[in-house]
Each structure stands twice: as C-alpha cells, then as structure tokens.
N, C-alpha and C positions, 0 to 999 in steps of 0.2 A: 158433716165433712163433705166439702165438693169432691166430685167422680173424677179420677187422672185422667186428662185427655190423653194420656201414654197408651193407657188401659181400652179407653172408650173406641179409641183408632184402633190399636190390637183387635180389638172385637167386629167390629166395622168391617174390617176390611176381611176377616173371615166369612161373613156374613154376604160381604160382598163377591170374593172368589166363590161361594158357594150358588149365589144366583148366576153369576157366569158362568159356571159350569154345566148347571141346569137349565140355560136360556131363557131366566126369567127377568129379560130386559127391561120390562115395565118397574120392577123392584130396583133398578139399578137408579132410574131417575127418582125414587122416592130419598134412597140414600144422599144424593150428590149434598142435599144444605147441611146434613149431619155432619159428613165428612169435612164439608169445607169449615163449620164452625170447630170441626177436632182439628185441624190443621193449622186454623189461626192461632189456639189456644197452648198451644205446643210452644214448650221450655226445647228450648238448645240444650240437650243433655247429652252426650257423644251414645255411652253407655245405651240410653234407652231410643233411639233415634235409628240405631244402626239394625236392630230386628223390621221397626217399623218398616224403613228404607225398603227391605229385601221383601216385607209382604207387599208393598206398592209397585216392586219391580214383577215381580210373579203376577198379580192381578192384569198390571200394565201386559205382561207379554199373552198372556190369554186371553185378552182385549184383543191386541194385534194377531190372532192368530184365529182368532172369531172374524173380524175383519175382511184377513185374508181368505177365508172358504166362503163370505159371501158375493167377495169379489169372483172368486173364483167361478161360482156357482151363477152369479152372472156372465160372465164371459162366456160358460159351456150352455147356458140357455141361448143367448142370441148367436153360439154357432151352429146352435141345435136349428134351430127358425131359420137361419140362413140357407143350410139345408134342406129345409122344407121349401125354399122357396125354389131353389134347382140350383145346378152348375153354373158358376158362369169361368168360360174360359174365353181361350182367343185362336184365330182361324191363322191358316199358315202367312195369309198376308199382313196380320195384327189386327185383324178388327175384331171388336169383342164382340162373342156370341154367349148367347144363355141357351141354356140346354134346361126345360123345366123339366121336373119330378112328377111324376104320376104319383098321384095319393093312394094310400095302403086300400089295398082291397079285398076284403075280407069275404071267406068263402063258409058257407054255414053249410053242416053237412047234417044230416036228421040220423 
C-alpha cells in the first residue's frame, strides 16, 4: 500500500519546524524535493488539507521571523562598524565634519 501524501507532509513539515527551530538550515535544503513531490501528490480534500494548511502557515511564520533577526542582526552590525569608524556630523555653516573615534585602550594592571 502506497504512503498518504496527507501523512507524509504532516510529518515533513514537523520535521521541518523542528530544524527551524534549532537552526539547522543545512537540513532544510535536504527536505525542499520531498516536500515539493508531497505537495504535488496531494488530493484536494477540504477535510485533510486544512491541518496541513496551518502547519505550512506556522513553519512559513518562523521562516519570516528567522529572516527578520538576521536582518536585524545586520543592520545593528554595520551601525556597530559605523561607529567604530567615528562621528560624522555637520559644522554651524553645514559643512560635513567627521569626528574620528579613538580605539579602546586597554590598561593591564599586574
């Protein structure tokens, strides 16, 4: 007897929240051809369609929500470096002036 693709996706996609959880992105491209052959193989069946639906919506949002902290997480590194790089403002006539940053200077005491 062939494997329900209802079932096979149900599983999948546990398997798949479960590597996104624990950021093992590498596992997530091993999954993509399973998924995509459970998705083809898939009966229009209201009934069993509408759980799948909702674990694809919850994966999808922890997708995007992975996404957004690395976005993030760039943004606050290049204003970090920007910082390191010094001030730049502007003089009372508008001309831009940089004010650089003295690097951390660390004091060793015995």
């Amino acid at each position: 007897m062939p494997a329900d693709p209802h079932d096979d996706l149900s599983h999948l996609l546990e398997e798949e929240r479960a590597l996104i959880l624990s950021g093992g992105w590498a596992g997530l491209r091993a999954l993509a051809p399973r998924k995509e052959r459970c998705l083809r193989s898939l009966e229009a069946d209201p009934e069993r369609l509408g759980p799948l639906a909702a674990g694809l919506a919850r994966n999808q949002a922890l997708l995007r929500a992975a996404l957004d902290g690395l976005r993030d997480a760039t943004r606050r590194r290049a204003a970090l470096a920007s910082a390191r790089r010094g001030l730049v403002t502007y003089t009372a006539s508008g001309t831009r002036a940089e004010l650089p940053t003295a690097p951390p200077r660390f004091e060793r005491k015995a």
